[in-house]
PQR file with spaces between the fields and no chain letter, atoms N, CA, C, O and H, PARSE charges and radii, in Angstrom:
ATOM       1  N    UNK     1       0.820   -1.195    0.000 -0.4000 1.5000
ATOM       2  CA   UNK     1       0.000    0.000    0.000 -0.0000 2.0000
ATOM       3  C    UNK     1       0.861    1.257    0.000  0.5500 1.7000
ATOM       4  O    UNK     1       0.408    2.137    0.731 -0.5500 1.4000
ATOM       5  N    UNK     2       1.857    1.525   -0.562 -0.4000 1.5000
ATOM       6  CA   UNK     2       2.918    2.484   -0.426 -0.0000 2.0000
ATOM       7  C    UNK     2       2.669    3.408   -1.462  0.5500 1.7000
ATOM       8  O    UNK     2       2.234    2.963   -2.524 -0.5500 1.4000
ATOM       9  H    UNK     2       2.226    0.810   -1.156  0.4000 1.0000
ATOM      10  N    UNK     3       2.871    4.620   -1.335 -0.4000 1.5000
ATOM      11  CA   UNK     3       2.711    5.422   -1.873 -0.0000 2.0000
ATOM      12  C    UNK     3       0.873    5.810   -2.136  0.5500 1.7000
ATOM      13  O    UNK     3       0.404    6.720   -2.820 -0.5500 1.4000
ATOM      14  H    UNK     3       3.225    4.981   -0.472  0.4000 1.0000
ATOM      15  N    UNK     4       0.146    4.771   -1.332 -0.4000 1.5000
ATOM      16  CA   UNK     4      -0.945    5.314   -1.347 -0.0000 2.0000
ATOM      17  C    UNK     4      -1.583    6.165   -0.042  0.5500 1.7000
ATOM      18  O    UNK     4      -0.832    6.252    0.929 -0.5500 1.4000
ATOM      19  H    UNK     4       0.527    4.032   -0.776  0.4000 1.0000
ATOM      20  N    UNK     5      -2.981    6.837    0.066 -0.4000 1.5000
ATOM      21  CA   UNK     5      -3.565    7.297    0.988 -0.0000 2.0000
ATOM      22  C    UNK     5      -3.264    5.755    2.421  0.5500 1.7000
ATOM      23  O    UNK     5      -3.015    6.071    3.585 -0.5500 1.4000
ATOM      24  H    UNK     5      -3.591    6.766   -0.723  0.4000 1.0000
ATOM      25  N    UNK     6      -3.323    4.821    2.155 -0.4000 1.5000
ATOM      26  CA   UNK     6      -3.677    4.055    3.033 -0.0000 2.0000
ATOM      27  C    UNK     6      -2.483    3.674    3.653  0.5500 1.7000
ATOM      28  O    UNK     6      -2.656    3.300    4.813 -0.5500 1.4000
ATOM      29  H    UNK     6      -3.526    4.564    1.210  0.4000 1.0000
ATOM      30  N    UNK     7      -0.901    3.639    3.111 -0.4000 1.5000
ATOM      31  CA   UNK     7       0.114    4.139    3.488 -0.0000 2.0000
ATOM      32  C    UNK     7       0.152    4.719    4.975  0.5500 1.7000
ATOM      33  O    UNK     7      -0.462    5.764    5.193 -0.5500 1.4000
ATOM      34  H    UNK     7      -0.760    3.943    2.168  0.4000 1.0000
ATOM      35  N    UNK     8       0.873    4.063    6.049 -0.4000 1.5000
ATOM      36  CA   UNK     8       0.629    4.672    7.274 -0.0000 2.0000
ATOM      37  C    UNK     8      -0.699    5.105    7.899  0.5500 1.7000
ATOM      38  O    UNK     8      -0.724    5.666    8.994 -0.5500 1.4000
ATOM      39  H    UNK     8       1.372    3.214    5.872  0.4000 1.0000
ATOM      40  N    UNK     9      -1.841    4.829    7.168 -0.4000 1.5000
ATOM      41  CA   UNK     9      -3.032    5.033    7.867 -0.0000 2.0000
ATOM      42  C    UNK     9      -4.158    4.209    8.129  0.5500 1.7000
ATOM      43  O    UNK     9      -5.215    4.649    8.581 -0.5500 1.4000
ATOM      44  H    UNK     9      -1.821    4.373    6.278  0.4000 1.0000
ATOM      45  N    UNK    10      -3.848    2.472    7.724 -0.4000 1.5000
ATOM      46  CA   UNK    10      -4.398    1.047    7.674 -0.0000 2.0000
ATOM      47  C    UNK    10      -3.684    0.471    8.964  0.5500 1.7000
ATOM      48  O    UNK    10      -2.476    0.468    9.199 -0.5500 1.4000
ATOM      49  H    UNK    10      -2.989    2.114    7.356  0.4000 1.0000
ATOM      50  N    UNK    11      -4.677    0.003    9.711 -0.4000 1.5000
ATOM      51  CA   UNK    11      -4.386   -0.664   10.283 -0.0000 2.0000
ATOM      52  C    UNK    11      -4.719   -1.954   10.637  0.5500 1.7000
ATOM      53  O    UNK    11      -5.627   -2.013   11.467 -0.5500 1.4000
ATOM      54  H    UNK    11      -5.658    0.006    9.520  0.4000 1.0000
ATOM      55  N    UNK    12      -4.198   -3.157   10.208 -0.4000 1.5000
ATOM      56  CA   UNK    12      -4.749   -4.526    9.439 -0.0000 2.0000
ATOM      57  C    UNK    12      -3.671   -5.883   10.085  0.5500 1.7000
ATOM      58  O    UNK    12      -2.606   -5.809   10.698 -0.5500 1.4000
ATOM      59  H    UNK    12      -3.461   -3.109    9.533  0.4000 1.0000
ATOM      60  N    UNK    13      -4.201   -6.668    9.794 -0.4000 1.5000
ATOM      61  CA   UNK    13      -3.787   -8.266   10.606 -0.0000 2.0000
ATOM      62  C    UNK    13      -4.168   -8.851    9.085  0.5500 1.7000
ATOM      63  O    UNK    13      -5.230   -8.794    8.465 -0.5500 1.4000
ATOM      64  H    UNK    13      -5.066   -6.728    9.296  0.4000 1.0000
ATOM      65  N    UNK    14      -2.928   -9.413    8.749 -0.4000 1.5000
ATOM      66  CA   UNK    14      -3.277  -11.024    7.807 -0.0000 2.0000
ATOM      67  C    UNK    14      -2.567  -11.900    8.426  0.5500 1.7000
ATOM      68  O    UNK    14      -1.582  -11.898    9.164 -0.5500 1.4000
ATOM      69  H    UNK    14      -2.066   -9.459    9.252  0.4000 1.0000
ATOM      70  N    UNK    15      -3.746  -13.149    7.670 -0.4000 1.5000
ATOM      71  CA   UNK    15      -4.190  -13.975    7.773 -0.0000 2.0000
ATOM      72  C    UNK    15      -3.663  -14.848    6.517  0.5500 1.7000
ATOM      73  O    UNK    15      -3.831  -14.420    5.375 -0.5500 1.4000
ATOM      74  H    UNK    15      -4.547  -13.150    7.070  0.4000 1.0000
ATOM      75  N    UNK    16      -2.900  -16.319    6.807 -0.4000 1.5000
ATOM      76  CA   UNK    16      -2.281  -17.238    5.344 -0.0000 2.0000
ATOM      77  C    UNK    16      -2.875  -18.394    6.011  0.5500 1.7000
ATOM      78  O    UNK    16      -3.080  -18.590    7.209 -0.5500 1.4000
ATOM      79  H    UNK    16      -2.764  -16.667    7.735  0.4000 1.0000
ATOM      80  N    UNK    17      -3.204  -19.418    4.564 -0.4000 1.5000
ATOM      81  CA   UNK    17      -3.343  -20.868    5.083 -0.0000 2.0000
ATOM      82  C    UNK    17      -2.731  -21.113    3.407  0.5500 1.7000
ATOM      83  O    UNK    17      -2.180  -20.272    2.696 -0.5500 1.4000
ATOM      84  H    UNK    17      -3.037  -19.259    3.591  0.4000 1.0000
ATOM      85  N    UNK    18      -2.967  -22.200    3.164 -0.4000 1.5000
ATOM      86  CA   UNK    18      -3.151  -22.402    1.567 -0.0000 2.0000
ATOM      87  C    UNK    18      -3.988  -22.039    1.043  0.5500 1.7000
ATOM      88  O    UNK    18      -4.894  -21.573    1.734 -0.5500 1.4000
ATOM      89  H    UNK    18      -3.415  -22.884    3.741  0.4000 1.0000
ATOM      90  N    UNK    19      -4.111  -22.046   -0.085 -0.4000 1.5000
ATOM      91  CA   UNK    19      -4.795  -20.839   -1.041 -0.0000 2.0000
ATOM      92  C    UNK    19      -5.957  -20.091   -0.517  0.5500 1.7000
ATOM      93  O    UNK    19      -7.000  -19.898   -1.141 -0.5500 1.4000
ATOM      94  H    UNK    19      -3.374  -22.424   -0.646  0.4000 1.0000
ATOM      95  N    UNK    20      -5.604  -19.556    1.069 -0.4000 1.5000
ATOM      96  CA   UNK    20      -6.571  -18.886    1.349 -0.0000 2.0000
ATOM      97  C    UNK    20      -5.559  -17.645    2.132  0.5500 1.7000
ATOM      98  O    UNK    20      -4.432  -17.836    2.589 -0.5500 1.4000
ATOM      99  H    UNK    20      -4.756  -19.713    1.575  0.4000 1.0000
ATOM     100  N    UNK    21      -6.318  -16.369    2.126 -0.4000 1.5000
ATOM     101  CA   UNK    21      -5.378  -15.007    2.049 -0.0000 2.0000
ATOM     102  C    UNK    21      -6.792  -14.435    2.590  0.5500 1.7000
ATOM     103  O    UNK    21      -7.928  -14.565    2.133 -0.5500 1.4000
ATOM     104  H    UNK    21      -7.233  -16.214    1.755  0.4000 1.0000
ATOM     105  N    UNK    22      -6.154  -13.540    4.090 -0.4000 1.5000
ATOM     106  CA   UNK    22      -7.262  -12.502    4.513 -0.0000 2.0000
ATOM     107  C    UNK    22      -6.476  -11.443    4.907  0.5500 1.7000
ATOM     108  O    UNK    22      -5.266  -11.602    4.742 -0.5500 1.4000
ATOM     109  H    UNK    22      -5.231  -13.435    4.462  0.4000 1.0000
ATOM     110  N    UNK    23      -6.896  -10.274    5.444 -0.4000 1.5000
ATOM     111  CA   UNK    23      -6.344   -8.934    5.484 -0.0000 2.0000
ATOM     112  C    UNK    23      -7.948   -8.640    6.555  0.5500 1.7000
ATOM     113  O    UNK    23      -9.011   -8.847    5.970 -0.5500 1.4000
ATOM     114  H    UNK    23      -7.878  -10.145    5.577  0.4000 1.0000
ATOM     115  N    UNK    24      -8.010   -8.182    8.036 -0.4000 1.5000
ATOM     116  CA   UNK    24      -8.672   -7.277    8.312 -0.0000 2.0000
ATOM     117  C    UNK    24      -8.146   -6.275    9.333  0.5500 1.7000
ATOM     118  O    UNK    24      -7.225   -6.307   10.149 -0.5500 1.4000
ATOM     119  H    UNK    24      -7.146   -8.013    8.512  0.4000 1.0000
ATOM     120  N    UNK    25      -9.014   -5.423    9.009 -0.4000 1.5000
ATOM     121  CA   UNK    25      -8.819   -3.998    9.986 -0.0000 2.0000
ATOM     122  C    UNK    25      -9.123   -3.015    9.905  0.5500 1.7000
ATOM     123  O    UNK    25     -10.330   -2.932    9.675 -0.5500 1.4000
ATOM     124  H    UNK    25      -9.762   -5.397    8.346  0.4000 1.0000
ATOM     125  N    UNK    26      -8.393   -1.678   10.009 -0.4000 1.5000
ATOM     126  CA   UNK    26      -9.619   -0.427    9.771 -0.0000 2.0000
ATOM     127  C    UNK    26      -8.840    0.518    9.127  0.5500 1.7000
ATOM     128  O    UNK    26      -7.615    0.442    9.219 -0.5500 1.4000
ATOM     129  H    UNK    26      -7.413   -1.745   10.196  0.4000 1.0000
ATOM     130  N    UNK    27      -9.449    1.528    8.396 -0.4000 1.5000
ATOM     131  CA   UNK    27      -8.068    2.883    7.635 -0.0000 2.0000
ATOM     132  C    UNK    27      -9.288    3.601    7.949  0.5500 1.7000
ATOM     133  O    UNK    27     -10.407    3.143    8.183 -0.5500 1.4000
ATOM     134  H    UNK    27     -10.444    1.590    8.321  0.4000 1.0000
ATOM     135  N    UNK    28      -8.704    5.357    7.901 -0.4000 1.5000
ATOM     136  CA   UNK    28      -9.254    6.408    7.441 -0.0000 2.0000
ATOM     137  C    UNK    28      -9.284    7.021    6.204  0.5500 1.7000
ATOM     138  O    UNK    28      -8.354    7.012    5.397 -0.5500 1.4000
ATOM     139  H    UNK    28      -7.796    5.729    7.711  0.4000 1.0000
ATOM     140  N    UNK    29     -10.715    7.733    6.010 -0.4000 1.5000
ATOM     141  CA   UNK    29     -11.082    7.925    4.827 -0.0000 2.0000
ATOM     142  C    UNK    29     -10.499    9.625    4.154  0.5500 1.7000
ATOM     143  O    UNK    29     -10.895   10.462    4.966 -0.5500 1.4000
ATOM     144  H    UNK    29     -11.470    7.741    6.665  0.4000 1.0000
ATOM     145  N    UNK    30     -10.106    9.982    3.559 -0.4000 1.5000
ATOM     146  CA   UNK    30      -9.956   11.510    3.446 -0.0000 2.0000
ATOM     147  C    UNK    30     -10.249   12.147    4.170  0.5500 1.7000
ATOM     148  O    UNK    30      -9.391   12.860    4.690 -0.5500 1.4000
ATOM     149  H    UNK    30      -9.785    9.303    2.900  0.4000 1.0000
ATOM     150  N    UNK    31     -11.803   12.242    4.649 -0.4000 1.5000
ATOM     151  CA   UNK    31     -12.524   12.751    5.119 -0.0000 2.0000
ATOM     152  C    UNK    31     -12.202   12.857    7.126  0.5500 1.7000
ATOM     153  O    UNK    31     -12.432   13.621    8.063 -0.5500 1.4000
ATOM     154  H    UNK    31     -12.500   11.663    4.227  0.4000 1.0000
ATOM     155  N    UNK    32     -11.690   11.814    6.910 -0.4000 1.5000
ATOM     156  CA   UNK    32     -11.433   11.023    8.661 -0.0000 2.0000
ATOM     157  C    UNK    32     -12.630   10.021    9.044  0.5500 1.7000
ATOM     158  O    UNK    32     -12.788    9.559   10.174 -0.5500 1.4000
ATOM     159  H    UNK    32     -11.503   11.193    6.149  0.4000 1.0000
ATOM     160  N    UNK    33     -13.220    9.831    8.246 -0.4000 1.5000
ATOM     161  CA   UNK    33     -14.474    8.300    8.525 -0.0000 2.0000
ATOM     162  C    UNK    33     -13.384    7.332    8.320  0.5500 1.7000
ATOM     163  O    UNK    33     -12.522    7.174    7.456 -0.5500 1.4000
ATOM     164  H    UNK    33     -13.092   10.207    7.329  0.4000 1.0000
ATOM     165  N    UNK    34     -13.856    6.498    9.853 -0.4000 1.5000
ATOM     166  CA   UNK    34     -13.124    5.110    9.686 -0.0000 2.0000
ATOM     167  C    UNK    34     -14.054    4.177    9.207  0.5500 1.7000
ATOM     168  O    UNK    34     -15.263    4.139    9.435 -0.5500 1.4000
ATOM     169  H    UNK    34     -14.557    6.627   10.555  0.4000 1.0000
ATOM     170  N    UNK    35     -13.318    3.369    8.465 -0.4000 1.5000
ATOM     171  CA   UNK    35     -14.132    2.302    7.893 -0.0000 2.0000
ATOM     172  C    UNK    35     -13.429    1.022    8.492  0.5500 1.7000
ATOM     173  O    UNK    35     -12.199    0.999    8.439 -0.5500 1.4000
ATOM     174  H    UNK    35     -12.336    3.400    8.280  0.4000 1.0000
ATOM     175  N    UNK    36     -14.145   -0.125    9.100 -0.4000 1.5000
ATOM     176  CA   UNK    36     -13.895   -1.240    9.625 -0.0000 2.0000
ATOM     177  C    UNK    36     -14.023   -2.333    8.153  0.5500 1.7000
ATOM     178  O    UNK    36     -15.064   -2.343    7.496 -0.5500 1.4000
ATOM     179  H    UNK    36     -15.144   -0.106    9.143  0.4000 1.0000
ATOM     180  N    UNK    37     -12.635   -3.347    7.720 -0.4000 1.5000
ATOM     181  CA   UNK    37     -12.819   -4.024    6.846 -0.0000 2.0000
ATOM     182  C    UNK    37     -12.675   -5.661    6.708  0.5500 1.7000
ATOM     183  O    UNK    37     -12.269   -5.850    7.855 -0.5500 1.4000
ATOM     184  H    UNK    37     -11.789   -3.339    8.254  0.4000 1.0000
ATOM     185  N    UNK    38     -12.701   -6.485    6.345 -0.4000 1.5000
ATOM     186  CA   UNK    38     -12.162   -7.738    6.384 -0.0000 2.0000
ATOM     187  C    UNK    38     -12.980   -8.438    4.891  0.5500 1.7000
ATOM     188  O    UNK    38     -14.131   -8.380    4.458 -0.5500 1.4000
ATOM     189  H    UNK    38     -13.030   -6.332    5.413  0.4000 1.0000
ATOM     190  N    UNK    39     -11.771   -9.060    4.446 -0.4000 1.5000
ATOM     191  CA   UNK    39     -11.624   -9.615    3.185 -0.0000 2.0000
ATOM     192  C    UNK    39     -11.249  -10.974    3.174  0.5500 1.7000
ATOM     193  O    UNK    39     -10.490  -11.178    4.122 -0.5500 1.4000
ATOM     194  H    UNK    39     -10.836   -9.108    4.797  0.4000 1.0000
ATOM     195  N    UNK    40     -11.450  -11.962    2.528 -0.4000 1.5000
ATOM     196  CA   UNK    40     -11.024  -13.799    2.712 -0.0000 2.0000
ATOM     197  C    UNK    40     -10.988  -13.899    1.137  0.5500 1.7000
ATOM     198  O    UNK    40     -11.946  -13.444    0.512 -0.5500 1.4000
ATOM     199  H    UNK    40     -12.067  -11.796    1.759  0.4000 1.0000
ATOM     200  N    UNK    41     -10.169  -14.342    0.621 -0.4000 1.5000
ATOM     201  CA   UNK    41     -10.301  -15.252   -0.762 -0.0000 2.0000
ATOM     202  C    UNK    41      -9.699  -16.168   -0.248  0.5500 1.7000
ATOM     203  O    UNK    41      -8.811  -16.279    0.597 -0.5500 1.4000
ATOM     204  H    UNK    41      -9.391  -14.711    1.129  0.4000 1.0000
ATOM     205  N    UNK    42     -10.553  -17.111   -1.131 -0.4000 1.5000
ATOM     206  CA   UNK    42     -10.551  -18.613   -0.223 -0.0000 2.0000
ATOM     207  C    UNK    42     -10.531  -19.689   -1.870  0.5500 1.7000
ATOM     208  O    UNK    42     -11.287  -19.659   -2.842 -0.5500 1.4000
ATOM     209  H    UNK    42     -11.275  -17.021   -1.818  0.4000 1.0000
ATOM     210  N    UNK    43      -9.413  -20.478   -1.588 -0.4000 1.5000
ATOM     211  CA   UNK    43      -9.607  -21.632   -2.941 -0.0000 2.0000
ATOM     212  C    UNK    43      -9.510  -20.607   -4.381  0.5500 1.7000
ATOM     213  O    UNK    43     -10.296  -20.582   -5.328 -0.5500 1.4000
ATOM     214  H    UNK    43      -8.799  -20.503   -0.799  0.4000 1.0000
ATOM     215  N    UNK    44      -8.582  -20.002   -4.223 -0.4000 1.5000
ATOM     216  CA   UNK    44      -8.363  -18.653   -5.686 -0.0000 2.0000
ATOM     217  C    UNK    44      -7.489  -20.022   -6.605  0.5500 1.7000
ATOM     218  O    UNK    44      -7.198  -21.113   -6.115 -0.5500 1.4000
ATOM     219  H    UNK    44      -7.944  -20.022   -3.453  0.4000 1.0000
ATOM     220  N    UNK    45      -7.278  -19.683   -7.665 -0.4000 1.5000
ATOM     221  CA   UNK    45      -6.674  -19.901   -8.572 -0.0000 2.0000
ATOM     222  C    UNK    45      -5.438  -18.720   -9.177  0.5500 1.7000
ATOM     223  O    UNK    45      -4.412  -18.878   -9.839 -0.5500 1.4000
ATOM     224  H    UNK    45      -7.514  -18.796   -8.063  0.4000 1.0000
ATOM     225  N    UNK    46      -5.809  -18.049   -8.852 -0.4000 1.5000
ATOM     226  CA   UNK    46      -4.992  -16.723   -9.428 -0.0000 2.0000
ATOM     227  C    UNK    46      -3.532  -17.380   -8.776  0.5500 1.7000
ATOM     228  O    UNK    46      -3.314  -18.491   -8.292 -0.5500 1.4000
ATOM     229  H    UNK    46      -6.643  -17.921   -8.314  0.4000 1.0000
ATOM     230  N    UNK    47      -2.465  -15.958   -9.026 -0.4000 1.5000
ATOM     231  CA   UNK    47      -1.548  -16.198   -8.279 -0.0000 2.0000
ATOM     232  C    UNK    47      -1.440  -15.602   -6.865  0.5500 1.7000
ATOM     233  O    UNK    47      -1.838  -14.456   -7.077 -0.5500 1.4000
ATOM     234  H    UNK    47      -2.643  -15.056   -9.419  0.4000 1.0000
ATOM     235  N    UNK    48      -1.137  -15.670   -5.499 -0.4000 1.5000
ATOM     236  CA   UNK    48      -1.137  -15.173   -4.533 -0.0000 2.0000
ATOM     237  C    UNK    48      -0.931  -14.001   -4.231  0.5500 1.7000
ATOM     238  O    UNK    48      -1.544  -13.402   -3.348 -0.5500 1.4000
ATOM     239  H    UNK    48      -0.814  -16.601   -5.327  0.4000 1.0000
ATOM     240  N    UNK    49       0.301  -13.353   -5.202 -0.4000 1.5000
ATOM     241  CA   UNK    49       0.642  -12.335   -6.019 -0.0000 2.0000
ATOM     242  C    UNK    49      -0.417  -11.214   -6.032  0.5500 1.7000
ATOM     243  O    UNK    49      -0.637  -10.471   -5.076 -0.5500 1.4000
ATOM     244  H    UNK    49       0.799  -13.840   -5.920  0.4000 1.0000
ATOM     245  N    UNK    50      -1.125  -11.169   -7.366 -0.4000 1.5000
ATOM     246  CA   UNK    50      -2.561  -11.124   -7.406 -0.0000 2.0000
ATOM     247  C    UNK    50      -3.492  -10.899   -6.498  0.5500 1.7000
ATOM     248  O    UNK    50      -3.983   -9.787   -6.301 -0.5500 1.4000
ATOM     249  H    UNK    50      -0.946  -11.772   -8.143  0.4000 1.0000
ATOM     250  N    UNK    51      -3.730  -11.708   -6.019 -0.4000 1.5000
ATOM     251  CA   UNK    51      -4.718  -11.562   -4.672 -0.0000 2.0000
ATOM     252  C    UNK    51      -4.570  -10.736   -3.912  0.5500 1.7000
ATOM     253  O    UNK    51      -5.410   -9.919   -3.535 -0.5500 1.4000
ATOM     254  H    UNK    51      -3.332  -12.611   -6.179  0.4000 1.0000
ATOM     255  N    UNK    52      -2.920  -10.894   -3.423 -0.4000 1.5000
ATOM     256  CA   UNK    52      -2.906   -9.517   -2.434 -0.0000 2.0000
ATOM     257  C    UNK    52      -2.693   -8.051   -3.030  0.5500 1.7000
ATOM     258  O    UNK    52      -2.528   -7.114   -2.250 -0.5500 1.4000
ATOM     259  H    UNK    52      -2.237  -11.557   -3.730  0.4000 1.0000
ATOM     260  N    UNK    53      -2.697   -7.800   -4.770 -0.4000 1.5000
ATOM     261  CA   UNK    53      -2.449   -6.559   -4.895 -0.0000 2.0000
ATOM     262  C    UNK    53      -4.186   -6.021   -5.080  0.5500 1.7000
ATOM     263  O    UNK    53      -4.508   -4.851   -4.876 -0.5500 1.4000
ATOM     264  H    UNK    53      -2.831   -8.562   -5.404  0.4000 1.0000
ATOM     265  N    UNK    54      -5.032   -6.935   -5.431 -0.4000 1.5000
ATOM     266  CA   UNK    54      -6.528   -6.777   -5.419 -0.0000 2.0000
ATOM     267  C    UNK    54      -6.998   -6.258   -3.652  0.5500 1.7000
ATOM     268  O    UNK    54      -7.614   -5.217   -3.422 -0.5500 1.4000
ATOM     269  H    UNK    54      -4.770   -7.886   -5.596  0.4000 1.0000
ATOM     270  N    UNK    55      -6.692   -6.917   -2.929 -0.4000 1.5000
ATOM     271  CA   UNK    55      -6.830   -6.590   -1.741 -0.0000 2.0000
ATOM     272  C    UNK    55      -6.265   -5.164   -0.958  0.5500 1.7000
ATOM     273  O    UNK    55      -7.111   -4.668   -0.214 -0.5500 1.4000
ATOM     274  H    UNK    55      -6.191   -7.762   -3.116  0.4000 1.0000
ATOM     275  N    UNK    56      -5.003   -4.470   -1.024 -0.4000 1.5000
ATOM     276  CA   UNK    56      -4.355   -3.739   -1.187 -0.0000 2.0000
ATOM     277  C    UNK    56      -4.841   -2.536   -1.522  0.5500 1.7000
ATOM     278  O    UNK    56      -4.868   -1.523   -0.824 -0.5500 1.4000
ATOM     279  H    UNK    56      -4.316   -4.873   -1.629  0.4000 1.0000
ATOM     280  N    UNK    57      -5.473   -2.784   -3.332 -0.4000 1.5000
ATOM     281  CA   UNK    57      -6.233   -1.613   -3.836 -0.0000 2.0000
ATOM     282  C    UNK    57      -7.421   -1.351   -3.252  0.5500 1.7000
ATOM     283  O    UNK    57      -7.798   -0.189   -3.104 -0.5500 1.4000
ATOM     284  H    UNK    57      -5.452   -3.607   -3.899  0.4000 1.0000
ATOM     285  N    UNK    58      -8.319   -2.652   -2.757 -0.4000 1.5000
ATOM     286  CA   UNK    58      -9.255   -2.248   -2.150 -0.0000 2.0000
ATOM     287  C    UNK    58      -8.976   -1.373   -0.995  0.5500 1.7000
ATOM     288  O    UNK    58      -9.547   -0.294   -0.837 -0.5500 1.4000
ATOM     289  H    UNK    58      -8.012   -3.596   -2.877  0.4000 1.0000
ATOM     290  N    UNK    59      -8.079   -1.858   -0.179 -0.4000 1.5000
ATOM     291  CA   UNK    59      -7.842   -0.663    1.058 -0.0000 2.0000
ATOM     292  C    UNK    59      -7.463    0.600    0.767  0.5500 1.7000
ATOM     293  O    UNK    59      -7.612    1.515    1.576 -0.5500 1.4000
ATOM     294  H    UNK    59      -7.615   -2.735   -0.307  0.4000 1.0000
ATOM     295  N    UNK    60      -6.937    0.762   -0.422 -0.4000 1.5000
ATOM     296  CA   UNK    60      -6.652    2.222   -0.895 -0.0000 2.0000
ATOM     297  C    UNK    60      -7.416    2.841   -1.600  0.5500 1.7000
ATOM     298  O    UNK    60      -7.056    3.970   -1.932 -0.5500 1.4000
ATOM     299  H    UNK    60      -6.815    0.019   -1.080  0.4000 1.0000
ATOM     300  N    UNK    61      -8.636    2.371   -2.046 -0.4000 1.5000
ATOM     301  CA   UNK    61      -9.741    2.436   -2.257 -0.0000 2.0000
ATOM     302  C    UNK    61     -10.343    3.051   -0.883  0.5500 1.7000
ATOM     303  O    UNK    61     -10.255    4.277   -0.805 -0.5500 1.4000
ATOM     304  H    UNK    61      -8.929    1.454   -1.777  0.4000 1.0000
ATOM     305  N    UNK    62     -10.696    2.654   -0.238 -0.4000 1.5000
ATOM     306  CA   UNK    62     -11.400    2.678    1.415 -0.0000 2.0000
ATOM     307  C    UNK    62     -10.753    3.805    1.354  0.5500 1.7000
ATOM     308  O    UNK    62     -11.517    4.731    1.081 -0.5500 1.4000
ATOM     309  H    UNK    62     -10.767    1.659   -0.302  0.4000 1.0000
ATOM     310  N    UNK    63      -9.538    4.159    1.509 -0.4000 1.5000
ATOM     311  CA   UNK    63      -8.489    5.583    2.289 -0.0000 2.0000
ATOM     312  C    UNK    63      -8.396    6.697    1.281  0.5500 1.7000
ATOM     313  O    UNK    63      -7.792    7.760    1.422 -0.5500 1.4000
ATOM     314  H    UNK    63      -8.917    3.408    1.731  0.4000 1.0000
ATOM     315  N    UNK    64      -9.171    6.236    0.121 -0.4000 1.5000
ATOM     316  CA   UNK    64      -9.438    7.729   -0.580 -0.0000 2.0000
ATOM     317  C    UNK    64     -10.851    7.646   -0.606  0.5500 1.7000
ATOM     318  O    UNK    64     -11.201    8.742   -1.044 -0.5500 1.4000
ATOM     319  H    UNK    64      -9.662    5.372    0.006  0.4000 1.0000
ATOM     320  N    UNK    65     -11.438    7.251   -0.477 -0.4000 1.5000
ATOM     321  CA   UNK    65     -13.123    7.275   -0.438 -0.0000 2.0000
ATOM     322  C    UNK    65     -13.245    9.097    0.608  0.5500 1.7000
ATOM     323  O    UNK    65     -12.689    9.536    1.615 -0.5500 1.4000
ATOM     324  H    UNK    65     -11.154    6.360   -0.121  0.4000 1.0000
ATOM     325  N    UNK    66     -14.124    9.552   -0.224 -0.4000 1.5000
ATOM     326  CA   UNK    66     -14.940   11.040    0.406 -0.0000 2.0000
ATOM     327  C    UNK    66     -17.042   10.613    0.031  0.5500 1.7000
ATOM     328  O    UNK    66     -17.597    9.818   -0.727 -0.5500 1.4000
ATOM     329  H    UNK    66     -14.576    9.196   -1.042  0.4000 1.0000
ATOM     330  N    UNK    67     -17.398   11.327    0.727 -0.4000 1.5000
ATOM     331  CA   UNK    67     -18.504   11.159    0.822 -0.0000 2.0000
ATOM     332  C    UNK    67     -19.017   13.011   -0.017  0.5500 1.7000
ATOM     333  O    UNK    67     -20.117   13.326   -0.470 -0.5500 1.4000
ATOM     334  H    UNK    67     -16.946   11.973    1.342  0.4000 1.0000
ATOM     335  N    UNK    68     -17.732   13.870    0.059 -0.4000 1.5000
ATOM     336  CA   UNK    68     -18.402   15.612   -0.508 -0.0000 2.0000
ATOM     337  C    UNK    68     -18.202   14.943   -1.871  0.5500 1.7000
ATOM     338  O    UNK    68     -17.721   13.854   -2.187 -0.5500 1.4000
ATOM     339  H    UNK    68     -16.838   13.615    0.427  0.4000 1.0000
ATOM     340  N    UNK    69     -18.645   15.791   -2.462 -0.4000 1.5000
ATOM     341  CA   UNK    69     -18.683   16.370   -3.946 -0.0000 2.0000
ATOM     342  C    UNK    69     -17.867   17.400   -4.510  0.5500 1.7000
ATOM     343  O    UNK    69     -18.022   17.737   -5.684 -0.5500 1.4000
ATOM     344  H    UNK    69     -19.035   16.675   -2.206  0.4000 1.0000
């Protein structure tokens, strides 16, 4: 998450088994709304790789999210 909003402002626990990958916890939003998150892909095919940069964006997603216009 480097160089993104979520960069120093996620705060998260993963989670490994075999082909299963979780990430939860909480970031702030632009705005300062915290958002509480947790994610599981479970039995992926992709590469692991993959998975966690999908996951990742989602949290940096979350840490630029605004609710103004």
């Amino acid at each position: 998450m480097k160089a993104t909003r979520a960069a120093g402002n996620a705060r998260a626990k993963t989670g490994t088994l075999r082909s299963v990958r979780a990430l939860s916890g909480y970031v702030r939003s632009i705005d300062g709304e915290r958002f509480v998150f947790s994610m599981i892909a479970n039995n992926f095919q992709a590469p692991t790789s993959a998975v966690d940069t999908v996951v990742d964006q989602a949290v940096a997603q979350l840490a630029s999210f605004t609710r103004k216009r």
